[in-house]
N, C-alpha and C positions, 0 to 999 in steps of 0.2 A: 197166096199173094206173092208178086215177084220180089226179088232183095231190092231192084232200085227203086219200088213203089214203100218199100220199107223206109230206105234211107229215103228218099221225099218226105216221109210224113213226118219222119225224126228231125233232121236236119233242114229242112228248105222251108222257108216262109216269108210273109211277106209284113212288110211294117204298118199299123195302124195310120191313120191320121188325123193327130190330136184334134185339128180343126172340124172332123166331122161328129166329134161328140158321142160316137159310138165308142165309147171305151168303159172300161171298171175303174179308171182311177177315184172317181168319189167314191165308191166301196173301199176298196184298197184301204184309201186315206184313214174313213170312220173305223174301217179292220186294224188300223196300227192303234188308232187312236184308244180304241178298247183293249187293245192287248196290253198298250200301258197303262190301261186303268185296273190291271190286271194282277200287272209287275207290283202298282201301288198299293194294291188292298190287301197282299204280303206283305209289303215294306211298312205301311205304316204301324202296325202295331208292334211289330218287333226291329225297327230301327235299322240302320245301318252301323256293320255289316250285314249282308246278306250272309245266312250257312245254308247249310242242307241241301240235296240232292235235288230235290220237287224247287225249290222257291230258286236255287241259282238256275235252273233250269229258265224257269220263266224270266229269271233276269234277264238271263242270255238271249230271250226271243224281245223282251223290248228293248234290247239295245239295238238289234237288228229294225225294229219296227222303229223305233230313232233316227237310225241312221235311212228307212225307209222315206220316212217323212221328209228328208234335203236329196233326197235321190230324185223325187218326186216334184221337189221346188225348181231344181236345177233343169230336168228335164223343160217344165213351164215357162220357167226364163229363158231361158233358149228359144225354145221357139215363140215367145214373145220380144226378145231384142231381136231376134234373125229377122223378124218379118213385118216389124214396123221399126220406123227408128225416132219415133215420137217420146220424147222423153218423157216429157210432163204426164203425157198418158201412163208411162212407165211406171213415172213417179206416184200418181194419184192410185195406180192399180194396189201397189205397195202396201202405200199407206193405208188405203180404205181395208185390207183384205186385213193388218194386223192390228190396228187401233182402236177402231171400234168396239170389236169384241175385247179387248183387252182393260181398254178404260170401263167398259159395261164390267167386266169383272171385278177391276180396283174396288169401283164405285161398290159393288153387292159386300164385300167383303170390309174395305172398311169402314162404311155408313152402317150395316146391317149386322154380319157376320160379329163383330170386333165388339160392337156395345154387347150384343144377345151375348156373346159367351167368354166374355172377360171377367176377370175374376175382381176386378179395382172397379171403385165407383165410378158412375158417369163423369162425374166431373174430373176427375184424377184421368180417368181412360182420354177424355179429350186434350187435356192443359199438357199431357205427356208429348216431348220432343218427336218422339216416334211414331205418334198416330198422325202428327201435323205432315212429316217429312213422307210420311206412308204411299202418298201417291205418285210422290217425285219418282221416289225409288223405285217404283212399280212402273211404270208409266214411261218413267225415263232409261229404264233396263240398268239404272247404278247400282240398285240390289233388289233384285228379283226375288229372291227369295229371303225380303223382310218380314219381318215377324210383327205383330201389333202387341202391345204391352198386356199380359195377365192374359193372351189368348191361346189354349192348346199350351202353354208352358210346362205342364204336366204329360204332355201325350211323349212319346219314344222321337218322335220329330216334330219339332216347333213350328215349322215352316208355316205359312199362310198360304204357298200355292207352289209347291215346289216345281212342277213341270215349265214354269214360266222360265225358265235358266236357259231354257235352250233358244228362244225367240231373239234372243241380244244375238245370237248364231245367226240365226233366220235375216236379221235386220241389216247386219255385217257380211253377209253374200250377196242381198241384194244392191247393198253399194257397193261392194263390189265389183259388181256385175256389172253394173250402172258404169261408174266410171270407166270401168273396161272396154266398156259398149259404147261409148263415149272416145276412145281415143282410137277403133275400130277391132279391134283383136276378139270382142264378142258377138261381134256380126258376122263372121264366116268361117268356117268349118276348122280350118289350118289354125288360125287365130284360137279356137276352142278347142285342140287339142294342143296345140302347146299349152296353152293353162293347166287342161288336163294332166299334162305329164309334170308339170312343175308340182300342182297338187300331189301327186303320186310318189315323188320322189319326195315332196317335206313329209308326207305317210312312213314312210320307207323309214327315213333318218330318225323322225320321232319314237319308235320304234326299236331303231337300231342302237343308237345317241341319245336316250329321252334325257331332256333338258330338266336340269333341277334346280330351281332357284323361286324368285318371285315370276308371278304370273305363269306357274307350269303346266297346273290347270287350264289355264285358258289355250297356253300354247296346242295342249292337247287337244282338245277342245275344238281349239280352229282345224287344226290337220285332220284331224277325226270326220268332222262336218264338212269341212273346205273339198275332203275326197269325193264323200259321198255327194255334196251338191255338181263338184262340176264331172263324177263319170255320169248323172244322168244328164247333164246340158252336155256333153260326149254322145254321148247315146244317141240325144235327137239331131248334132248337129250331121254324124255321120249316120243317119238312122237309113238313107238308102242303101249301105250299105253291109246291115246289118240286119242276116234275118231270125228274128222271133219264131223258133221252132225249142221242141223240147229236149231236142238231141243234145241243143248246144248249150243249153243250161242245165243236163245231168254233168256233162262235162267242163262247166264251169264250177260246179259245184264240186267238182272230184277235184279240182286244179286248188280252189280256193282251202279243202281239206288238206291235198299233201303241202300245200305253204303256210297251215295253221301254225308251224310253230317257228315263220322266218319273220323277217322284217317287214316282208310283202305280205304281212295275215291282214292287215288292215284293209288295205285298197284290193287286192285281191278278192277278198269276202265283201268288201261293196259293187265291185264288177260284176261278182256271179249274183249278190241281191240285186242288183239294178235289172242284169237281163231275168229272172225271174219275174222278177216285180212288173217291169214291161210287156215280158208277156202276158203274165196273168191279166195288166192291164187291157192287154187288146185281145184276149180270148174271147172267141163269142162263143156265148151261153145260150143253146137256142131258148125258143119260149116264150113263157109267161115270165117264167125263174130272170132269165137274162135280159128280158125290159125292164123287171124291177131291178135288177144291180145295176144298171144301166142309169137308172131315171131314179136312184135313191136321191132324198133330201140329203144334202151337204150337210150334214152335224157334226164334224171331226174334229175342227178346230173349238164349237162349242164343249165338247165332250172333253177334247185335249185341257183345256184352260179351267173346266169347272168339275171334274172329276174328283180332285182332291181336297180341295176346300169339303163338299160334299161328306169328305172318307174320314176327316179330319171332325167334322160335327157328328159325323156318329159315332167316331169314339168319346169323343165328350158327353156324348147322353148314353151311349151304352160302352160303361169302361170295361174293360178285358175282352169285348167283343173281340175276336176271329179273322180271322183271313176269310171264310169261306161267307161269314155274315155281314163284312164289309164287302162284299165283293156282291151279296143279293140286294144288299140296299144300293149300292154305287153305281150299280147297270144302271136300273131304273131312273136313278136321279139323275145322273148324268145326261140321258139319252133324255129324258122330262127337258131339262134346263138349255141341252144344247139345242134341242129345236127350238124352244123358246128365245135360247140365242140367235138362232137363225132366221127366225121371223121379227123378232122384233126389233134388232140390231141391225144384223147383218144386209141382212138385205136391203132394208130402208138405208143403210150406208150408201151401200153401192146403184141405188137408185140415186142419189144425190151425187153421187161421184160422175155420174152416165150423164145428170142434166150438168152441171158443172164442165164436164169435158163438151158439152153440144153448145153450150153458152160462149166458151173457148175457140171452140172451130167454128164458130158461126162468127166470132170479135176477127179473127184471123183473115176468114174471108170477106169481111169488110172492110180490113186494112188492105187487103190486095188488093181490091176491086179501086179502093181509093188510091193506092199509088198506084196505078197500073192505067186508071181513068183520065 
């Protein structure tokens, strides 16, 4: 084979098009989502810190599968502001895609979850200030990771769902986004890389300068996620010009190693995940293999949100249970629960969100018809 048929196949390719649905991002998605159920069924029995060689390991792939997840959002947002500018659509997509499933979780955990495995009477588990405030907190992202009274108190982490800490994340890009998209700077390409680069540079600083005070956490937090949402709405808004070959992301991945230890390890190592992650997203997989990664059920988000509850009752009925024993019972349940999230939530949501937006455009085109008449 000749060298430029070489370089063709390393370096040149052509970009996906999210609109034609031919892609792996629902695999992708349900792939990060099990790896952090992965990272958990380590963590929960032995707490944080994370030590040891094997389990920081796998920390270090869900932090990457983390920061996959808003690589991924930012990507969708983008080419969702770019190519309608219908807010309330905007808005309705938002909302249906995180609340639903969220509230269906509040509800399991603390109607179900909280009486079955508290250690305080019913009556005490209820009349308690913190099973009443339980769904605010949860529900309204002020504390995500509240606890119900006598539940799990005894495990190495209390939490009632811990993976929920990041969705306050999730919720705060896409208003951001929103209002961005709103004053124009997220509607065209120029617009979406200077955000891009302003992200990059608060990466950079936090990093360089990390801030120590109140809210430093969250500081980190937003630059962290802030990076990784807007290099993948980067990605798609300059996506003609960018091609998805594997040349360019071994040597993205070389770039992101020799700045593992500058300022630039953050955003860096989200640029080479993003083009990774893209491409794998728009791989085609010939076959049978690649229609079903193709046409997987969405379970990701059920998996992401009920995983842990799940990890956290089998330590309460089998104590000293394992990493590897937590991690046989957790596939299955998680993967049981999030299709059942998915069917019986999720979708009937977004069926309702579909007549809701057709009710809407259909009141709209009756006002014009009538002023216009």
């Amino acid at each position: 084979m000749r060298v430029s048929n070489w370089t063709g196949m390393l370096f040149a390719g052509t970009h996906g098009r999210l609109e034609d649905r031919a892609n792996n991002f629902t695999a992708l998605r349900t792939a990060f989502a099990f790896l952090v159920l992965a990272g958990h069924a380590i963590m929960l029995p032995i707490g944080l810190p994370i030590t040891g060689a094997f389990p920081e390991f796998v920390d270090g792939a869900v932090q990457f599968a983390l920061d996959g997840f808003f690589i991924l959002s930012g990507y969708m947002i983008a080419a969702s502001l770019m190519r309608s500018r219908d807010m309330t659509r905007f808005a309705l997509a938002r909302i249906f895609r995180i609340f639903p499933g969220l509230i269906a979780a509040m509800l399991i955990l603390w109607l179900a979850v909280g009486p079955l495995f508290s250690t305080l009477p019913l009556a005490e588990y209820w009349s308690r200030p913190d099973t009443l405030l339980f769904p605010f907190l949860i529900v309204g992202q002020a504390d995500p990771q509240a606890s119900l009274p006598g539940v799990f108190a005894t495990h190495p982490l209390t939490d009632m769902n811990g993976p929920l800490w990041t969705i306050r994340y999730e919720l705060l890009a896409y208003l951001a986004a929103g209002i961005l998209a709103a004053i124009g700077l997220f509607r065209n390409k120029w617009g979406i890389l200077a955000i891009f680069a302003a992200a990059a540079m608060l990466s950079d600083f936090e990093l360089l300068m990390p801030y120590e005070g109140m809210g430093e956490g969250t500081l980190f937090a937003a630059a962290r996620f802030g990076g990784a949402f807007m290099t993948g709405a980067v990605m798609y808004a300059w996506r003609d010009r960018i091609p998805l070959a594997p040349g360019w992301a071994v040597m993205l991945i070389g770039f992101a190693f020799i700045l593992r230890d500058t300022p630039a390890a953050m955003i860096s190592g989200q640029i080479a995940m993003a083009y990774v992650t893209l491409w794998a997203g728009y791989l085609m997989i010939p076959g049978k293999t690649g229609k079903a990664i193709r046409d997987v059920e969405d379970i990701s988000y059920g998996v992401y949100i009920l995983h842990w509850p799940i990890g956290q009752m089998t330590l309460a009925l089998f104590p000293g249970a394992g990493a590897a024993f937590l991690f046989a019972v957790m596939v299955p349940g998680a993967t049981i629960s999030g299709w059942l999230m998915r069917v019986a939530v999720e979708k009937p949501a977004l069926a309702w969100k579909s007549r809701m937006q057709r009710k809407a455009q259909a009141r709209r085109t009756l006002l014009t018809s009538a002023a216009t008449g």
